[in-house]
N, C-alpha and C positions, 0 to 999 in steps of 0.2 A: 652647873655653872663651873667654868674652868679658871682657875688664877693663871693671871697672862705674866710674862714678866717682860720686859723688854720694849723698847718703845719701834724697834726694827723688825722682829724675829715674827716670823708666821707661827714657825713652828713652837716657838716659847711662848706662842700667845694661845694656843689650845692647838695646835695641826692647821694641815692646809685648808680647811674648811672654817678656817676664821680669821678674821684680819685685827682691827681696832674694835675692842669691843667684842658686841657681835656682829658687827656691820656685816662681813664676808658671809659669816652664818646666816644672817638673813640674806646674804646676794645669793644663798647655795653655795652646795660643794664647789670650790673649783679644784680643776685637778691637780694632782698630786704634782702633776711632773710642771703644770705652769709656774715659770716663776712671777711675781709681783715685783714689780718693778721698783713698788713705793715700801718694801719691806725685807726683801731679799738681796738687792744691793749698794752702794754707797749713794745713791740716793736718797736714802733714809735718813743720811745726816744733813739733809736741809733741814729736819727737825728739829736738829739743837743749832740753828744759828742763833735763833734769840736769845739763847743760852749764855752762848760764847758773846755775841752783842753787850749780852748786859754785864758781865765779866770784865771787856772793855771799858767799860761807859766809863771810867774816872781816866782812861789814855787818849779817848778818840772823839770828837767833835759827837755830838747828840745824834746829827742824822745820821751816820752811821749807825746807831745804836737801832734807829726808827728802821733804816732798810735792811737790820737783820731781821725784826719781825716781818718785813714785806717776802723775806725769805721764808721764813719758816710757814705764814700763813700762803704764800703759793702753794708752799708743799703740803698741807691740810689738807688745800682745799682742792690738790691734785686729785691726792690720794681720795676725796670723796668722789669725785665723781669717778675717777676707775672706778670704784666699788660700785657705784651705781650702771656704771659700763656691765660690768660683770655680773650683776644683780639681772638689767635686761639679758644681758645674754642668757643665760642660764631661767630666769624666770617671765620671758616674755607677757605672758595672760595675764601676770600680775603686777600690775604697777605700784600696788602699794611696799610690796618688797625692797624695788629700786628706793621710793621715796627715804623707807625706812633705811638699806643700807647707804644714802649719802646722807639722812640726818645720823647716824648713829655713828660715823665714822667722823663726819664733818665735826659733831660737840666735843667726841671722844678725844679725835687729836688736836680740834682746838683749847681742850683742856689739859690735856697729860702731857703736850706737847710746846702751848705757846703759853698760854695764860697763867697755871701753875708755877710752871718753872721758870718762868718772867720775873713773877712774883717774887720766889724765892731768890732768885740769886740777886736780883737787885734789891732787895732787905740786906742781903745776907753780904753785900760787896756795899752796901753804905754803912753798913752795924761798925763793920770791919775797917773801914777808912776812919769813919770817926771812933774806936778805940784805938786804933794805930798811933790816930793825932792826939789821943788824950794819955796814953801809957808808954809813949815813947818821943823818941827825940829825932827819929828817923826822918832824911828829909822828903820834903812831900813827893817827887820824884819815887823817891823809896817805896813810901806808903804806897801811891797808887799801882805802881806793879805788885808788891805783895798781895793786894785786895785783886789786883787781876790774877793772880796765880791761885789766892783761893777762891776766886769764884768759878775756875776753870775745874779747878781738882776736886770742887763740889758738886756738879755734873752728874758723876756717872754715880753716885751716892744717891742721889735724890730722885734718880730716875724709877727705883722698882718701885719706893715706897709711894710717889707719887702716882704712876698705872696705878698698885694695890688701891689707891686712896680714889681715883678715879673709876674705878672698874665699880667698889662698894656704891658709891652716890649715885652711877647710873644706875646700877641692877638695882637701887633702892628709889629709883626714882623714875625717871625717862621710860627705862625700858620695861618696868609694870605697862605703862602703856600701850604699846605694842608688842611685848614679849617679843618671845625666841620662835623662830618659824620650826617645827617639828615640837615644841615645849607647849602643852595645855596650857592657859594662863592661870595667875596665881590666883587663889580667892583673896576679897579683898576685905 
């Protein structure tokens, strides 16, 4: 089992034979030379809109805050089914492969991706406005940008540890289920 780091990176996520997770691992190798569309270019920052969303949320009207997850979970839910695109291609005879690499990609980046770091930064951008109003005299205008600038600058912090923390729960959990295609499964 390989530590991924990066919520973009093919290659920081174990080589090109793996994508979120093991999803790609279970789609099969893909080649070296393809690029992924949902990992190799700025595509991948639809992933952090909810991020940057929740960041906002004390500047900008609520539903903004709602159609940045409408963003981020399009882009989840892109990237599962390419992987399942690429799962068929590479594994036609076996359909359980496709299944497993769009759930394994689909839970993966709907947790390291939306649900996690939702969580966090809008804890961590209302913790922050309400000590701003309690330890300072800043006016509210003030406050709420401060809490947007650190819930932006908190982002790219919370991203490995969150994969790391994501990656343990499935291989501890999910993926005992169906394992790793090439990997004997574990005793249980």
């Amino acid at each position: 089992m390989t530590l991924r780091e990066g919520r973009g990176s093919v290659t920081l996520r174990g080589g090109a034979a793996e994508g979120a997770g093991h999803a790609a691992g279970a789609a099969g190798a893909m080649g070296a030379a393809e690029q992924d569309v949902y990992r190799d270019t700025w595509v991948r920052y639809m992933g952090y809109a909810n991020e940057v969303g929740e960041s906002f949320r004390a500047l900008v009207p609520v539903p903004v805050v709602w159609a940045s997850y409408g963003v981020a979970t399009a882009y989840v839910t892109a990237d599962a089914i390419d992987k399942g695109r690429r799962a068929a291609t590479a594994h036609a005879q076996d359909p359980t492969r496709v299944g497993v690499a769009v759930v394994d990609t689909f839970v993966w980046q709907g947790l390291a991706s939306v649900a996690i770091p939702g969580f966090t930064i809008n804890r961590l951008c209302a913790a922050s406005l309400a000590l701003l109003g309690t330890l300072t005299r800043w006016p509210l205008p003030l406050r709420r940008w401060a809490t947007t600038a650190l819930g932006l600058a908190a982002i790219p912090l919370i991203i490995t540890p969150i994969d790391r923390t994501v990656d343990f729960l499935m291989d501890s959990s999910l993926r005992k289920l169906y394992g790793t295609p090439g990997e004997p499964p574990t005793p249980h």
